[in-house]
C-alpha positions as CSV (number, residue, x, y, z in Angstrom):
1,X,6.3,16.2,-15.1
2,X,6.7,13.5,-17.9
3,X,6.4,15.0,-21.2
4,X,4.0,13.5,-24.1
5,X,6.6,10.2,-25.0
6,X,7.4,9.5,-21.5
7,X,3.8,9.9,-20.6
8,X,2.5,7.9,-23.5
9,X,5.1,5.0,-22.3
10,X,4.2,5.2,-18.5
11,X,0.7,4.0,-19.7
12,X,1.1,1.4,-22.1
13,X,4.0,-0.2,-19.2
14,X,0.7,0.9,-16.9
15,X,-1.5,-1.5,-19.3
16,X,0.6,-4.5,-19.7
17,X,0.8,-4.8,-16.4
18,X,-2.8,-4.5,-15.6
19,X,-3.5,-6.9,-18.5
20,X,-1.2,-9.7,-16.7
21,X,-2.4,-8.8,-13.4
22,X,-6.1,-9.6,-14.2
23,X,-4.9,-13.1,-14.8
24,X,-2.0,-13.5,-12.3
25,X,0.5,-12.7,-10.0
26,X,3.6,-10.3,-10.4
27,X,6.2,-8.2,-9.1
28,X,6.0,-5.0,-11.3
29,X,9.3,-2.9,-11.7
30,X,9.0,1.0,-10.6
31,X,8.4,2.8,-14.3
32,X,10.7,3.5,-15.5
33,X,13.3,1.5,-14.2
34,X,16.4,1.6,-16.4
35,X,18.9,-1.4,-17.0
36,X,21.8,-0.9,-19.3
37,X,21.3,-4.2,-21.7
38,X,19.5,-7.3,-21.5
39,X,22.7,-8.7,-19.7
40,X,21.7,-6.5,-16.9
41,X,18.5,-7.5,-16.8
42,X,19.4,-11.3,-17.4
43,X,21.6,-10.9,-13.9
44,X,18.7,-8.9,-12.2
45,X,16.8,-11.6,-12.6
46,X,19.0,-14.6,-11.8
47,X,20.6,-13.2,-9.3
48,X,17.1,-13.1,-7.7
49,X,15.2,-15.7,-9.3
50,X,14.5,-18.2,-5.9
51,X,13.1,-15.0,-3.8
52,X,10.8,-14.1,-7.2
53,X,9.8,-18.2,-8.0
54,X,8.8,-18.5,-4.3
55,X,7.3,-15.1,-3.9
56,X,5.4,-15.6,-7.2
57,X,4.0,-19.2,-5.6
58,X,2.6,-18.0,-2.8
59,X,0.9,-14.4,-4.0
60,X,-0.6,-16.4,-7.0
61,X,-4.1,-16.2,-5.9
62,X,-3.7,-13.1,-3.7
63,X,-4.0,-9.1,-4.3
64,X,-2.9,-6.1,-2.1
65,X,-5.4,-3.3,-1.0
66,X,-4.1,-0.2,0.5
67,X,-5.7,1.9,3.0
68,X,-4.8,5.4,3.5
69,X,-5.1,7.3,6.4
70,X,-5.0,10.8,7.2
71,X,-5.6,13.7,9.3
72,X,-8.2,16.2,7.7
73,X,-5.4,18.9,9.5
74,X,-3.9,19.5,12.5
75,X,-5.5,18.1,15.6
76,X,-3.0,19.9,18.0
77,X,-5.7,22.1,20.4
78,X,-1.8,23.7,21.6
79,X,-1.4,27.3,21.7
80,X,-0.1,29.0,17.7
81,X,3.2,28.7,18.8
82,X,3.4,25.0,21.2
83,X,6.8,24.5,22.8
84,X,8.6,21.9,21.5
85,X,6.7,19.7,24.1
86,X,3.4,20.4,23.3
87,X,4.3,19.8,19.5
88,X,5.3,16.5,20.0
89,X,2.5,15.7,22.5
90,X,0.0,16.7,20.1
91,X,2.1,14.3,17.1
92,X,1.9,11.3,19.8
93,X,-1.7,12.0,20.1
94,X,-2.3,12.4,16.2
95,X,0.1,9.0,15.2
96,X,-2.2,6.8,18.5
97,X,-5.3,8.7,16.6
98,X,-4.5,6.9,13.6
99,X,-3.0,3.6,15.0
100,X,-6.3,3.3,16.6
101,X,-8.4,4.1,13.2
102,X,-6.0,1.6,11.5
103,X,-6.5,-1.1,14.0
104,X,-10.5,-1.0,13.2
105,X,-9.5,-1.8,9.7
106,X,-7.2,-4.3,10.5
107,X,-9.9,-5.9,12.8
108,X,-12.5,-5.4,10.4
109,X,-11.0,-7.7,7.5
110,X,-9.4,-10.2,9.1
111,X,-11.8,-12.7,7.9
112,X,-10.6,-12.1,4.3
113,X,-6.9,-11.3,5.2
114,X,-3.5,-13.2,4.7
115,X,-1.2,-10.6,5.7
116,X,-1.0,-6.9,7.2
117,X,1.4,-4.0,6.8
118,X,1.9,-0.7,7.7
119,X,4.1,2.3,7.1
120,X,3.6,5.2,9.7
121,X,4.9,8.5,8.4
122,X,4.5,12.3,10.0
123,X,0.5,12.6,9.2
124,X,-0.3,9.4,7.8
125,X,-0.2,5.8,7.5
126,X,-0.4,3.3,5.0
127,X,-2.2,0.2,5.7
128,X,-1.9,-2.8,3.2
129,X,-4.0,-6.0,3.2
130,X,-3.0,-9.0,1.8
131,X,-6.5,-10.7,0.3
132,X,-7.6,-12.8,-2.1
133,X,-8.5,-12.1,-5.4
134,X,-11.7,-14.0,-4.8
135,X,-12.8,-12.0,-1.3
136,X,-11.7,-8.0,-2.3
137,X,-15.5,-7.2,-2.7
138,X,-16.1,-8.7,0.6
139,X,-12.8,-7.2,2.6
140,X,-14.1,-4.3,1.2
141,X,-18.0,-4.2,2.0
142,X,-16.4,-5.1,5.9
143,X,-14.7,-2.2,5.7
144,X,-17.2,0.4,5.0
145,X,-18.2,-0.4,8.1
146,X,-15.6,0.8,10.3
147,X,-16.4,3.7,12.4
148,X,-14.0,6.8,11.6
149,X,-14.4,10.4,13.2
150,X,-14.8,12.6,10.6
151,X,-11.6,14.2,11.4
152,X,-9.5,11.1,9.4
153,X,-9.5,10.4,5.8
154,X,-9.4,6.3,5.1
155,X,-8.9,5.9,1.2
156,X,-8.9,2.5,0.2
157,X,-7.5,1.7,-3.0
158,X,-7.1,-1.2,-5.1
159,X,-6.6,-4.7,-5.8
160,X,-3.0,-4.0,-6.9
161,X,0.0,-6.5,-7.1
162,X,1.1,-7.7,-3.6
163,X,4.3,-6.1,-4.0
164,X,4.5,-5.1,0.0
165,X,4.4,-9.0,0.7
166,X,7.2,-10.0,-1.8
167,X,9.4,-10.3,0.9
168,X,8.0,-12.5,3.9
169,X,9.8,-10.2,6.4
C-alpha cells in the first residue's frame, strides 16, 4: 500500500495526465515508472520516438473504453470434487460463456468502433474499444443494450488513453 507521499504523488501524476487527456492524445507511463536521469529518459524517448509520433497521429481523436467481464462465481454444475476433466470442461464452458457475452459488445458498438481487443484470463476478459472522443456517449448508450444473463458482470469503464492500440499489432 503507498504511504501518504507516494499516495499524494500517484494523484497529482493521476491529474496531469487527466488534464492533458481532456485535450489530447497520450501514451501515459505506469506510475511510478523510475528512470535513472534525464539521459535515461532522453534515450527512452528517442530510441522510440517514430512508434510514439505515429501512434500519437493516429489516436489523436480517439479514446479507449474497457469492458470487464466476469463470472458472478463458479458456473461448474460438476460434482464438489470434478475430475480433472470435468474441471476443465466446466472452464471451456465458462471462457465460450464469456466469449459469447463479449461478442454482443463487440457487435453492439461497432458503429462507433475503430479497433477491438481482448485479453482472456482464468475467469475473465477484458474487452477494449477503440472510439472516438466524439461517439463514447453513444458506444456507450448501444451498449446498455446488450442482453447479459445475470450470472456475468460487464463493467464498462472509461474514456481512458488508447494505450492498448499504441501498437498496431
Amino acid at each position: 500500500m503507498l504511504g501518504p507521499p507516494a499516495r499524494e504523488a500517484a494523484l497529482a501524476f493521476h491529474r496531469v495526465l487527466q488534464e492533458i487527456f481532456r485535450q489530447t492524445a497520450i501514451i501515459p507511463f505506469r506510475f511510478p515508472t523510475v528512470l535513472s536521469d534525464e539521459a535515461e529518459l532522453t534515450g527512452h524517448l528517442n530510441e522510440h520516438a517514430a512508434k510514439y509520433h505515429e501512434a500519437l497521429g493516429r489516436l489523436r481523436d480517439m479514446v479507449q473504453m474497457e469492458i470487464h467481464l466476469a463470472w458472478e462465481g463458479s458456473q461448474q454444475s460438476a460434482p464438489d470434487k470434478p475430475t480433472g476433466a470435468e474441471y476443465l470442461k466446466a472452464r471451456q464452458a465458462e471462457q465460450a460463456g464469456l466469449e459469447k457475452i463479449a461478442g454482443r459488445f463487440q457487435e453492439a458498438g461497432r458503429s462507433w468502433m475503430h479497433g477491438w481487443r481482448q485479453q482472456v484470463s482464468s475467469h475473465h476478459i477484458r474487452c477494449y474499444a477503440l472510439v472516438g472522443r466524439g461517439a463514447v456517449a453513444e458506444f456507450e448508450r448501444a451498449l446498455l443494450k446488450v442482453e447479459m444473463p445475470s450470472t456475468i458482470s460487464a463493467r464498462v469503464s472509461g474514456p481512458w488513453p488508447a494505450t492498448e492500440f499504441v501498437s498496431e499489432e
